[in-house]
N, C-alpha and C positions, 0 to 999 in steps of 0.2 A: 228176661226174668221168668223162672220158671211158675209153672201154678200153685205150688207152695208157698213158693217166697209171694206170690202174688196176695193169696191168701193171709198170710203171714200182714205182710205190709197191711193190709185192710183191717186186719183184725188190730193191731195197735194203731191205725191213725186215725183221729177222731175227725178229720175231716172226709177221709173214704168212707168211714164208717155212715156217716150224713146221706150220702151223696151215691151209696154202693145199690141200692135199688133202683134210683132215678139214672145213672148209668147203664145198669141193666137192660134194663126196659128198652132204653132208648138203643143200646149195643144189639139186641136181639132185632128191635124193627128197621132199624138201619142195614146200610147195600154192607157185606163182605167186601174186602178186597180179594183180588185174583191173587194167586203164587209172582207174578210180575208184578203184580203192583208192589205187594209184600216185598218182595227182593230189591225193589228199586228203592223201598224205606230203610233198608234194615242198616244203613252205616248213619244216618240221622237220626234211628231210634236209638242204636246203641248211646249217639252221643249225647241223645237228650235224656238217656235217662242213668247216665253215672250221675251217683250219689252223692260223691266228690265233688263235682266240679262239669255239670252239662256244659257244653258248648254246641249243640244244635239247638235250636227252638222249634218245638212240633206244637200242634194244637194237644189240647186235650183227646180230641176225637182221633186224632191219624196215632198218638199213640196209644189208644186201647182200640183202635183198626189191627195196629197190628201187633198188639198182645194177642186178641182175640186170633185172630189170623196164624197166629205162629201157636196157640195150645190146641186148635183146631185141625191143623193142616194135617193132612195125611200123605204128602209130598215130601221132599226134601227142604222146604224152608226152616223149622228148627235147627236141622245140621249145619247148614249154611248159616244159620243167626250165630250157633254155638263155636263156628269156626272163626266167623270172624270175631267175639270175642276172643280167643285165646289168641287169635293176631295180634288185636289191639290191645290186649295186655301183655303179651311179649316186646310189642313195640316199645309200651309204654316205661316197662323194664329195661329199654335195649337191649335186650336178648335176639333179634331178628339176625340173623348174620348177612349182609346186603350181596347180590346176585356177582358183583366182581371182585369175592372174595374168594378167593381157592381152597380146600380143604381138602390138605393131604389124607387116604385112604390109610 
């Protein structure tokens, strides 16, 4: 989720809205995670946080770890968050064309 939509979502939910300073607080005196830790989250965050239909279950905390983490990073973990979304919604499409399929030039 980028920091828009982030913003965005907080601004109409009236339970972030409650909750968005006492999260703060607590997000700035809390440890970071590393760019490993963050990559080893990011196919559990994507799942827990479709709005459709989560199928991972993350705590509150590991996923604003790695919100924070990925609008933060100055590394490659947004790109790699951003890739694997467009996998998992190609998959989700069946759009992915699978590795023993040939495609004539």
């Amino acid at each position: 989720m980028a920091g828009n939509d982030i913003a965005a979502h907080i601004r109409s939910c009236p339970l972030c809205q409650r909750g968005v300073v006492r999260l703060s607080e607590a997000l700035i005196a809390g440890p970071t995670l590393t760019c490993d830790q963050c990559r080893a989250r990011l196919p559990a965050y994507y799942e827990a946080t479709r709005p459709e239909h989560p199928l991972a279950d993350l705590s509150d905390w590991e996923v604003a770890g790695v919100a924070r983490h990925l609008a933060l990073c100055t590394s490659s973990c947004r790109e790699e968050y951003e890739e694997l979304m467009l996998l998992a919604e190609l998959e989700e499409r069946d759009e992915i064309i699978e590795s023993d399929e040939v495609i004539d030039p």
